[in-house]
Backbone as JSON, one array per atom type, in Angstrom:
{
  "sequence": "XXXXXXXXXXXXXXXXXXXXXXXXXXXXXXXXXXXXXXXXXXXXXXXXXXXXXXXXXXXXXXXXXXXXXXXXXXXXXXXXXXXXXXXXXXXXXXXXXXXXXXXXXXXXXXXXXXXXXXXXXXXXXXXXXXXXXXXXXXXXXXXXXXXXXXXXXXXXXXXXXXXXXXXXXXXXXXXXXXXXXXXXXXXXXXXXXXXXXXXXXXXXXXXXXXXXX",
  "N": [[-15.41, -10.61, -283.16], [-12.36, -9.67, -284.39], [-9.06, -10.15, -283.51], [-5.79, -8.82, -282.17], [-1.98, -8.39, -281.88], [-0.47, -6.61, -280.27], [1.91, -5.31, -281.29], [1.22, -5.68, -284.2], [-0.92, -3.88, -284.27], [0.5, -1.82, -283.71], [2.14, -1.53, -285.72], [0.18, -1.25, -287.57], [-0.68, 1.04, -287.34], [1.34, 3.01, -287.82], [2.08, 2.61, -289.97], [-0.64, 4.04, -291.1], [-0.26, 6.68, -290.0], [2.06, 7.22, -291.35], [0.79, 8.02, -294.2], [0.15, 10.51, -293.12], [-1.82, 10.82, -292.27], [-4.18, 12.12, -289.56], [-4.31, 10.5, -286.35], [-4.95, 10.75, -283.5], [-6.65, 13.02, -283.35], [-8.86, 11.7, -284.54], [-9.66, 9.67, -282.98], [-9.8, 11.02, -280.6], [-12.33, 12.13, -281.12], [-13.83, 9.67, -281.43], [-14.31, 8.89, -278.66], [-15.15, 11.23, -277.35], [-17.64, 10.94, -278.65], [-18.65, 8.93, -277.67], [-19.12, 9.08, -275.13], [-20.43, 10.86, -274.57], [-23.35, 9.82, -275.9], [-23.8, 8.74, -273.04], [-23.54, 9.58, -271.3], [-25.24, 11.72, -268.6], [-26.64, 14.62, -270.39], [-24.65, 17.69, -270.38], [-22.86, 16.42, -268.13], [-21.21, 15.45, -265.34], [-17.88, 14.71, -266.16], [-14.55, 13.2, -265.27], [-11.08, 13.21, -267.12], [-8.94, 11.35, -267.35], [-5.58, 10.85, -268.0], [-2.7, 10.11, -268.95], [0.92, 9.4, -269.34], [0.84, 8.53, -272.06], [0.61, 8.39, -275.47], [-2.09, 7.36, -275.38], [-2.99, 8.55, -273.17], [-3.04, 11.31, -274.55], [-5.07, 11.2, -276.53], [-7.46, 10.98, -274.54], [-7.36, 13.76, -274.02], [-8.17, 14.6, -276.24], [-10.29, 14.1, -276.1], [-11.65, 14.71, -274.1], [-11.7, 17.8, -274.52], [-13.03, 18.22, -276.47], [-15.82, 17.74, -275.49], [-15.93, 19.59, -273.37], [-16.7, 21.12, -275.16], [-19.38, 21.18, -275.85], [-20.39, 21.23, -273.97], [-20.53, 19.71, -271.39], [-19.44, 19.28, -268.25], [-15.9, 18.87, -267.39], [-13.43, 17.71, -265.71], [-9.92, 16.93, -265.72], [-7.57, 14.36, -264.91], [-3.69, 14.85, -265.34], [-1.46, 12.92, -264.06], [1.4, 11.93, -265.04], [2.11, 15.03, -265.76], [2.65, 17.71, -268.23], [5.28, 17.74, -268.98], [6.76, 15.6, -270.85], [5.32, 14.59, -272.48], [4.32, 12.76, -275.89], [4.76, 14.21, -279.29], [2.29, 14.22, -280.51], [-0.22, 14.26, -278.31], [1.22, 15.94, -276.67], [0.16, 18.19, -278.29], [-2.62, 17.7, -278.31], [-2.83, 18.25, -275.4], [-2.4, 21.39, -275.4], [-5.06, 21.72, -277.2], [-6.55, 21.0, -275.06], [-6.35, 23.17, -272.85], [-6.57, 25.17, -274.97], [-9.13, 25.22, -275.13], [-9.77, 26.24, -273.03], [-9.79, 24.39, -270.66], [-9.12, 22.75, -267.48], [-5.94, 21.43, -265.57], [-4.99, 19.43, -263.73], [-1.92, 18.05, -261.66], [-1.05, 15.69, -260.63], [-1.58, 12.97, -258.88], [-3.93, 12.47, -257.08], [-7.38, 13.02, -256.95], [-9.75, 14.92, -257.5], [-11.83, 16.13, -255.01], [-14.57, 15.03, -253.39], [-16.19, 15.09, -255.14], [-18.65, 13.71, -257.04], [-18.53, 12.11, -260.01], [-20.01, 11.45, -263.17], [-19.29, 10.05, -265.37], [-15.96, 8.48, -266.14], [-13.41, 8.89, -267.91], [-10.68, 6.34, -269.19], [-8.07, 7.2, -269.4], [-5.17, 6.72, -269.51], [-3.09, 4.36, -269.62], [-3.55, 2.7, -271.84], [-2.41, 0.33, -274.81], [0.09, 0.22, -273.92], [1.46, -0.88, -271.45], [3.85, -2.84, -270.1], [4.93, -3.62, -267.96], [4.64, -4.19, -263.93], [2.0, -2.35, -262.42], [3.41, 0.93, -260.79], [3.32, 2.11, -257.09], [2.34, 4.48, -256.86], [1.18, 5.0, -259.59], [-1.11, 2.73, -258.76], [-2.34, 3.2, -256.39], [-4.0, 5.34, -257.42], [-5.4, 3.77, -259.42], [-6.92, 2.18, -257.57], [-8.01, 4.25, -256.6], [-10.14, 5.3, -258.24], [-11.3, 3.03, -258.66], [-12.78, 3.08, -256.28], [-14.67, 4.77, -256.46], [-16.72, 4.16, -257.91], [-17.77, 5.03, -260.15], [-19.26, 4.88, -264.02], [-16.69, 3.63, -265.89], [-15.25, 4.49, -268.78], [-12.78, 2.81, -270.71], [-10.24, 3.37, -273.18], [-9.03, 1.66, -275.75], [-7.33, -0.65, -273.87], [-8.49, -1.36, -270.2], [-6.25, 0.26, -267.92], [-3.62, -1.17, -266.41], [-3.94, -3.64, -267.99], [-2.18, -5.96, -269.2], [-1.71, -5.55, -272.77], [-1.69, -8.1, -274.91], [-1.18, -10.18, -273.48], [-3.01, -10.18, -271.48], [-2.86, -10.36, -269.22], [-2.79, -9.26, -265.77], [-1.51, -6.61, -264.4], [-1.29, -5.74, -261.81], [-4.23, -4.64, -259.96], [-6.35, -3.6, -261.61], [-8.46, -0.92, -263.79], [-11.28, -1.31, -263.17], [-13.91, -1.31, -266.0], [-16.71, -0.16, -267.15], [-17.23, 0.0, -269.94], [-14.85, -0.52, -272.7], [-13.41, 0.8, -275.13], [-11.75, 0.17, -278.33], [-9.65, 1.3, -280.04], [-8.51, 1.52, -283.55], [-8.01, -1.53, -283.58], [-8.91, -4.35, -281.62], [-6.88, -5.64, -278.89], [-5.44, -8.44, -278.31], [-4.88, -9.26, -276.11], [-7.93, -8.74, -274.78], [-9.46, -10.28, -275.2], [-9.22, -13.02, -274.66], [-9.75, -15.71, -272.2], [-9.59, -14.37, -269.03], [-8.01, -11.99, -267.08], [-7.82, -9.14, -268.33], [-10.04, -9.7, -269.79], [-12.47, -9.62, -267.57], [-12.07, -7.15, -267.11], [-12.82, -5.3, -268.79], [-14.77, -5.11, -269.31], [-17.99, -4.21, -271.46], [-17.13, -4.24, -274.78], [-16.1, -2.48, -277.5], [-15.53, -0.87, -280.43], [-13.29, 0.83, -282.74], [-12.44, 1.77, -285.82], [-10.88, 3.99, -286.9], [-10.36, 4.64, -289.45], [-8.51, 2.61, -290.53], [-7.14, 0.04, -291.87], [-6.59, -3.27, -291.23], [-4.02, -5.25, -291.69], [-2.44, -8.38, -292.45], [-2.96, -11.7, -290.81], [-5.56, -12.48, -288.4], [-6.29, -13.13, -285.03], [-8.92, -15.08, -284.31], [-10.0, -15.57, -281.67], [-12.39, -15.36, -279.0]],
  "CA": [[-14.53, -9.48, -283.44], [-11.12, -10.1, -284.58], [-8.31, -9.49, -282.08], [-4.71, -8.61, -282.72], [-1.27, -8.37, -280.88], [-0.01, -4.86, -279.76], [3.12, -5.44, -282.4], [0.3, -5.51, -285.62], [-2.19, -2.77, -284.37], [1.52, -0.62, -284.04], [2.33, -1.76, -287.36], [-1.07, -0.53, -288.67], [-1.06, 2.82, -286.57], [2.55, 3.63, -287.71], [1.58, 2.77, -291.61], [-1.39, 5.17, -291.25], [0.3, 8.02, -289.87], [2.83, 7.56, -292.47], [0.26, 8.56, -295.05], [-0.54, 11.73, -293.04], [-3.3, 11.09, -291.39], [-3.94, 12.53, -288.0], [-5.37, 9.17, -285.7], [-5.25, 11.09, -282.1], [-8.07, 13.67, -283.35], [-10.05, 10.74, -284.82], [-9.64, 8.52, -281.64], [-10.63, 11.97, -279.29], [-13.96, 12.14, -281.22], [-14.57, 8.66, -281.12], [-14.12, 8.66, -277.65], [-15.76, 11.93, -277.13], [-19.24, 10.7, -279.43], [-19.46, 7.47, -277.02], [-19.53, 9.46, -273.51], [-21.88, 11.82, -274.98], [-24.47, 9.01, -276.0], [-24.38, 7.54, -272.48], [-23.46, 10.26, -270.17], [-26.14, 12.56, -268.88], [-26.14, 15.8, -270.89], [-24.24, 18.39, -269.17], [-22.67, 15.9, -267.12], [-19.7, 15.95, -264.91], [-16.89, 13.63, -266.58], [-13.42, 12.9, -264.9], [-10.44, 12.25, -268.38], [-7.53, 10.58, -266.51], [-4.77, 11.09, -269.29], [-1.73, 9.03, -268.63], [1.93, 9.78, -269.87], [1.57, 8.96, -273.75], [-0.47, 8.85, -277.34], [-3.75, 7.05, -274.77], [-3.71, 10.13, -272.64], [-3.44, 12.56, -275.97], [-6.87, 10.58, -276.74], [-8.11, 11.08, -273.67], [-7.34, 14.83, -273.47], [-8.69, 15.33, -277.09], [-12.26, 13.68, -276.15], [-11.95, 16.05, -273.0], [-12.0, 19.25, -275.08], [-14.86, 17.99, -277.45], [-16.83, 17.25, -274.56], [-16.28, 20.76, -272.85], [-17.27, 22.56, -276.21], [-20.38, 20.06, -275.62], [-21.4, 21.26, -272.72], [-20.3, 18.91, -270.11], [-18.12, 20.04, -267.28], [-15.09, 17.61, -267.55], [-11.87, 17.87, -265.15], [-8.92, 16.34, -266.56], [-5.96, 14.41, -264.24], [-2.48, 14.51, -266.09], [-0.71, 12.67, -263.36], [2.67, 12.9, -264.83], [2.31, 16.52, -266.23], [2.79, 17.6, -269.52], [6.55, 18.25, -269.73], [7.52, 14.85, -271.77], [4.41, 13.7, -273.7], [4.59, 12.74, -277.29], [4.53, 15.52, -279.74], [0.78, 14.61, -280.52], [-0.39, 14.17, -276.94], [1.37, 17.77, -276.39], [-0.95, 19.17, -278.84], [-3.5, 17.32, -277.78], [-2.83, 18.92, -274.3], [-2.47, 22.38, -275.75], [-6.03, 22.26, -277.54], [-7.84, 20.98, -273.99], [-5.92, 24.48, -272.69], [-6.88, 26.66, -275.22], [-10.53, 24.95, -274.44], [-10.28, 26.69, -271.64], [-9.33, 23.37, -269.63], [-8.05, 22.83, -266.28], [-5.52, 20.25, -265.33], [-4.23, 18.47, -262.0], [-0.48, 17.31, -262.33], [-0.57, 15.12, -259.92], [-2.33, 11.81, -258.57], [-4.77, 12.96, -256.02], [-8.53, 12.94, -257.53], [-10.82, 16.28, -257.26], [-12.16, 15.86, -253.42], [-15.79, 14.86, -253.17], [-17.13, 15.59, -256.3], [-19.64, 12.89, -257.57], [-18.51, 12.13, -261.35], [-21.21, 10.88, -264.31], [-18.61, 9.32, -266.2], [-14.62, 8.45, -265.51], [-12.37, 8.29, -269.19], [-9.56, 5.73, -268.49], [-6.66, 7.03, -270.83], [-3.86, 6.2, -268.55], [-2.06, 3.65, -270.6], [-3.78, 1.72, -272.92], [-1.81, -1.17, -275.03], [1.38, 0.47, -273.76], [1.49, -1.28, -270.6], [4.47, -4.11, -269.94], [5.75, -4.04, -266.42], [3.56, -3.96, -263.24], [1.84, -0.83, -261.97], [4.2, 0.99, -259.42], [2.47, 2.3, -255.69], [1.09, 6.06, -256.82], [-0.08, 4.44, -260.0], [-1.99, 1.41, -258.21], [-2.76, 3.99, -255.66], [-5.21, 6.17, -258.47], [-6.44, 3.01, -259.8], [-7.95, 2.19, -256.54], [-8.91, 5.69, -255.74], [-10.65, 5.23, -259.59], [-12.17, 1.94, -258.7], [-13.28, 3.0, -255.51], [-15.39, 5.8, -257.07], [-17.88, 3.49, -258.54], [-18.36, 5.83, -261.29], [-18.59, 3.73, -264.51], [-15.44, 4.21, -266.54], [-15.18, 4.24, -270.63], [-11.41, 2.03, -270.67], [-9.37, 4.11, -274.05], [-8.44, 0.61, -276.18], [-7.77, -1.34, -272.44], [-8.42, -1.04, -269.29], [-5.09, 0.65, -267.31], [-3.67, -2.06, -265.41], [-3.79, -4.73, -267.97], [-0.91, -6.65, -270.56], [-3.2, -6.1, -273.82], [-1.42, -8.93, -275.5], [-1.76, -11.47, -272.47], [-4.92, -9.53, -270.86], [-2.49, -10.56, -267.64], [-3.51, -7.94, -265.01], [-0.13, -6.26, -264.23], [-1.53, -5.16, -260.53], [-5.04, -4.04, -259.74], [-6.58, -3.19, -262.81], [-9.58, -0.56, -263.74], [-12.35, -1.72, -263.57], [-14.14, -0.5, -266.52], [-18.04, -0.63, -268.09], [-16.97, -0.3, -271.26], [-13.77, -0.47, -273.47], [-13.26, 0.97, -276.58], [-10.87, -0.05, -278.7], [-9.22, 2.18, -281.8], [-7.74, 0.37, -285.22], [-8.49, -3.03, -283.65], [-9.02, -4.64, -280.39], [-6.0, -6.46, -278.58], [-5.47, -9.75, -277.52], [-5.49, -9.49, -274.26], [-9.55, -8.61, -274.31], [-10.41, -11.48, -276.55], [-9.03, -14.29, -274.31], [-10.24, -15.72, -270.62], [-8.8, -13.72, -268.08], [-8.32, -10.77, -266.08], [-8.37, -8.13, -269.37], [-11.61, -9.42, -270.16], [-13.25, -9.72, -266.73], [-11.72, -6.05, -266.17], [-12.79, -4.45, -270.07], [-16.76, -4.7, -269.6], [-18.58, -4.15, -272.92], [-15.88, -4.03, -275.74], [-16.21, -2.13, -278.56], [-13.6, -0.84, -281.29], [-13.12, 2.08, -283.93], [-10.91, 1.78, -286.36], [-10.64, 5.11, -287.24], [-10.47, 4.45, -290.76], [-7.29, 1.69, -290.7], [-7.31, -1.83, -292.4], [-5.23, -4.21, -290.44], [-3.16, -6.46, -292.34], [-2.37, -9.89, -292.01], [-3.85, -12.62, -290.03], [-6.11, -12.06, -286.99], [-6.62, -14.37, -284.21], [-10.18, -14.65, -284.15], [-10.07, -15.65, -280.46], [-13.39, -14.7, -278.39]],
  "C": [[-13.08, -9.98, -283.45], [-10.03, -9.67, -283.27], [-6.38, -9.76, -282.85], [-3.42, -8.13, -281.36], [-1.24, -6.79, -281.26], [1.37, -4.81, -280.72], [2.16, -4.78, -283.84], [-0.46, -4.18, -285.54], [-0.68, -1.3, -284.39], [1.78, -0.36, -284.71], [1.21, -1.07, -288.08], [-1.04, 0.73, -288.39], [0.12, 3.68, -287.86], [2.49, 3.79, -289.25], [0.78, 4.08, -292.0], [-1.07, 6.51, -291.44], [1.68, 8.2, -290.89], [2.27, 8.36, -294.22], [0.12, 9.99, -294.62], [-1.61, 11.98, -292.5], [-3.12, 10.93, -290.02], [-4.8, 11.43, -287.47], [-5.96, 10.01, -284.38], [-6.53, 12.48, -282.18], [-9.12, 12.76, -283.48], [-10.54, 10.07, -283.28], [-10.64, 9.34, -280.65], [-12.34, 11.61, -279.82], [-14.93, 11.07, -281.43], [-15.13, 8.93, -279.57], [-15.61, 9.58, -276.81], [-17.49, 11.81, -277.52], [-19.57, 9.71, -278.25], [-19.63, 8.02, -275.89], [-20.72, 10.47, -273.63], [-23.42, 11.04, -275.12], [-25.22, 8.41, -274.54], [-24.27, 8.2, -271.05], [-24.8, 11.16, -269.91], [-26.14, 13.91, -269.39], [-25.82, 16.75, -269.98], [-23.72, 18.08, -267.53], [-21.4, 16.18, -266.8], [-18.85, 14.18, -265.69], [-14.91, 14.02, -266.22], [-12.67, 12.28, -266.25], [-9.16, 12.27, -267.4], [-6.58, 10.56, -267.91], [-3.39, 10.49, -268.54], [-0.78, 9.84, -269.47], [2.2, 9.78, -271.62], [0.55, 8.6, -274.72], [-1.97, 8.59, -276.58], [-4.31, 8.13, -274.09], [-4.21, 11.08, -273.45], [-5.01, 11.8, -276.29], [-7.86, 10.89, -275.95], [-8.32, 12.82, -273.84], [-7.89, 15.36, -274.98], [-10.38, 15.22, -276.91], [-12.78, 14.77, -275.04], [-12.16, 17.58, -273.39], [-13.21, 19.32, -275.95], [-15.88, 18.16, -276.46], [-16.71, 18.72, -273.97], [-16.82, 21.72, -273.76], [-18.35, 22.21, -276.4], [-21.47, 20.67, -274.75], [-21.47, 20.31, -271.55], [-19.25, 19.53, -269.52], [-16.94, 18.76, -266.77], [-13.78, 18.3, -266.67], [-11.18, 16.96, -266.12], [-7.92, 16.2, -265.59], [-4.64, 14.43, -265.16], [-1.4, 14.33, -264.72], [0.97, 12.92, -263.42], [3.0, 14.16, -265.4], [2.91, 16.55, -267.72], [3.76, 17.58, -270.31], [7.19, 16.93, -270.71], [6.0, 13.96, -272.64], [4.94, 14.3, -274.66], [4.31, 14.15, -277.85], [2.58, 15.62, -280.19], [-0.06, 14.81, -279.6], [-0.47, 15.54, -276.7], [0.36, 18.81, -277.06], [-2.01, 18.96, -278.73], [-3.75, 18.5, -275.9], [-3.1, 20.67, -274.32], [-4.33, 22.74, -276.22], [-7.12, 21.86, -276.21], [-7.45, 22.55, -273.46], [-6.52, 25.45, -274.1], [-8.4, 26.3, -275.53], [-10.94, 25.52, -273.72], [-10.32, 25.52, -271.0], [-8.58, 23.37, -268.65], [-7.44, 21.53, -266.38], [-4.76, 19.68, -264.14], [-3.01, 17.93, -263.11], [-0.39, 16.82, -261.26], [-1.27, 13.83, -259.68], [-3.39, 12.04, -257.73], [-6.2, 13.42, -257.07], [-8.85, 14.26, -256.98], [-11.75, 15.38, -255.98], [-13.43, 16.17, -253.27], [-16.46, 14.72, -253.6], [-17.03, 14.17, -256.9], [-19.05, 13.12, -259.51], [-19.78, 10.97, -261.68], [-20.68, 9.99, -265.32], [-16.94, 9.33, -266.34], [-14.48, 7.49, -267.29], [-11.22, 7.53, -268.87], [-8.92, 6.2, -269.76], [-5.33, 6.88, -270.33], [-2.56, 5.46, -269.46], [-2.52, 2.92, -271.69], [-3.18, 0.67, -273.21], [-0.18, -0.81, -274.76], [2.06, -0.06, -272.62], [2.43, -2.55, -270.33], [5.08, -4.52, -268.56], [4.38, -3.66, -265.05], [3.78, -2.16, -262.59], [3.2, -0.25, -260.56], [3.01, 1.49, -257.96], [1.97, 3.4, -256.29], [0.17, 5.09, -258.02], [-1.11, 3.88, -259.73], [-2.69, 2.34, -257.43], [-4.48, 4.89, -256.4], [-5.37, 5.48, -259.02], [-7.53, 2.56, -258.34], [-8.69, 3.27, -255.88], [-9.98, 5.69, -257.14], [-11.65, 4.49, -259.21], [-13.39, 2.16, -257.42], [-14.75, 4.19, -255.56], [-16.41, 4.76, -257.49], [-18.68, 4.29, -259.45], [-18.6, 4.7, -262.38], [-17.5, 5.18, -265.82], [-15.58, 3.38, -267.76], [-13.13, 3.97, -270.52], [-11.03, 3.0, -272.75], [-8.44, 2.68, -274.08], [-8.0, -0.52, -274.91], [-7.47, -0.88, -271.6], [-7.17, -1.08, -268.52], [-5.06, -0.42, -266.43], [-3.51, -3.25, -266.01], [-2.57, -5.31, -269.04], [-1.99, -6.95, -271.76], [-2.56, -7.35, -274.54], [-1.5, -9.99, -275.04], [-3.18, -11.43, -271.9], [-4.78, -9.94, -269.39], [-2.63, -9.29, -266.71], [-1.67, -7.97, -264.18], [-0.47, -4.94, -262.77], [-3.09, -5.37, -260.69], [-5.99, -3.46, -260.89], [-7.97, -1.98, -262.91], [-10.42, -1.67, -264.01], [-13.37, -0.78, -264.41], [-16.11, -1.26, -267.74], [-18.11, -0.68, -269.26], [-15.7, 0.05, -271.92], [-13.81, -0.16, -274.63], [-12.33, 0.97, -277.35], [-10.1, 0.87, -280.07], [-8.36, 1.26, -281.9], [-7.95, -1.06, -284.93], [-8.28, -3.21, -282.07], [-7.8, -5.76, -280.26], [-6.75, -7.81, -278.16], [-5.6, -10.18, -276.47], [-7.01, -9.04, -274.11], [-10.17, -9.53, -274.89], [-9.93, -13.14, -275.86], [-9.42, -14.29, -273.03], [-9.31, -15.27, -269.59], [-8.79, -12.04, -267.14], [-8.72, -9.56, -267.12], [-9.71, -8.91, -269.57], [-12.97, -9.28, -269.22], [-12.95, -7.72, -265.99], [-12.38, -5.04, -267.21], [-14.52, -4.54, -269.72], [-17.49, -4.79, -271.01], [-17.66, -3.73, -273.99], [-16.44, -3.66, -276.84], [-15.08, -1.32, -279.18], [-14.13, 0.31, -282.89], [-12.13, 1.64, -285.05], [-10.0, 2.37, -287.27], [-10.21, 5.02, -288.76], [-8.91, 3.44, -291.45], [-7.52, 0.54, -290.93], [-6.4, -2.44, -291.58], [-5.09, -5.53, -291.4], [-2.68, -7.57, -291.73], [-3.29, -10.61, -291.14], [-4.34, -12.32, -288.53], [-6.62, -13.29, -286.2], [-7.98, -14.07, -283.73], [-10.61, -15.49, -282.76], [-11.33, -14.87, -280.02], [-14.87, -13.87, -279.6]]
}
């Protein structure tokens, strides 16, 4: 599988959506088709939605999945007042889902999940985690749910795959428009991404790919 820096797959995103085409619905119902195949029907699923376009992914697979028939919470740690404008509408259609949402860091207290969405940060990730973040990756990890990673697992530098703290640990990764670099070389992103797989929501990626891994 080809692998690409976080510069090129922006370059391809930013092309796309210049035609008009919506990616963050495509991405949700990727997202949303793969927890459905592997979760148990009518299962409970935790979507961790992070501050920007990875959360909007997260929180669109979370509304598919409740019109599904699974009973899905949803954290939005930092709350909804500055996500992107797609994200926001992303957030709007888990709400008029009829979705609940936590604004804060603190996990739902006791309750056994079937399947944990990582949409936290994805390939947006360049400086290390701070203490609450790191904090709800280890309250994540310590769950031993398994977790579907939204393009990579929170926690890592997709272009190095350097682990920028604590990282999820995650059973499978799915990547939309192309899989980074950091999951395709030896190191902490790939010992942290699990089974890698990749969408690519209907986007060609241009130029040369480092066919690394």
């Amino acid at each position: 599988m080809p692998s690409y820096s976080v510069a090129q797959i922006r370059h391809a995103e930013q092309r796309a959506l210049a035609t008009g085409r919506a990616l963050m619905p495509l991405a949700g119902a990727a997202a949303a088709n793969f927890v459905a195949a592997r979760a148990p029907a009518h299962g409970t699923i935790l979507a961790l939605a992070g501050p920007g376009n990875n959360g909007g992914d997260a929180l669109e697979a979370a509304a598919l999945l409740l019109t599904k028939g699974f009973d899905v919470q949803v954290v939005l740690p930092a709350g909804p007042g500055k996500l992107p404008d797609d994200a926001a509408r992303a957030w709007a259609g888990w709400r008029a889902a009829g979705g609940d949402t936590r604004t804060h860091t603190v996990l739902p207290d006791g309750q056994p999940f079937d399947l944990v969405i990582d949409g936290l940060f994805g390939i947006g990730l360049n400086r290390p985690l701070d203490s609450a973040w790191q904090s709800l990756i280890d309250a994540i990890n310590a769950m031993q749910a398994p977790v579907l990673a939204l393009d990579v697992p929170s926690g890592i530098d997709a272009d190095t795959g350097r682990a920028l703290g604590r990282p999820i640990r995650a059973r499978w990764t799915l990547s939309f428009i192309a899989r980074s670099r950091g999951l395709a070389v030896p190191g902490a992103g790939r010992d942290a991404a699990g089974e890698c797989h990749a969408d690519t929501l209907g986007v060609v990626m241009p130029g040369a790919a480092d066919e690394a891994g």
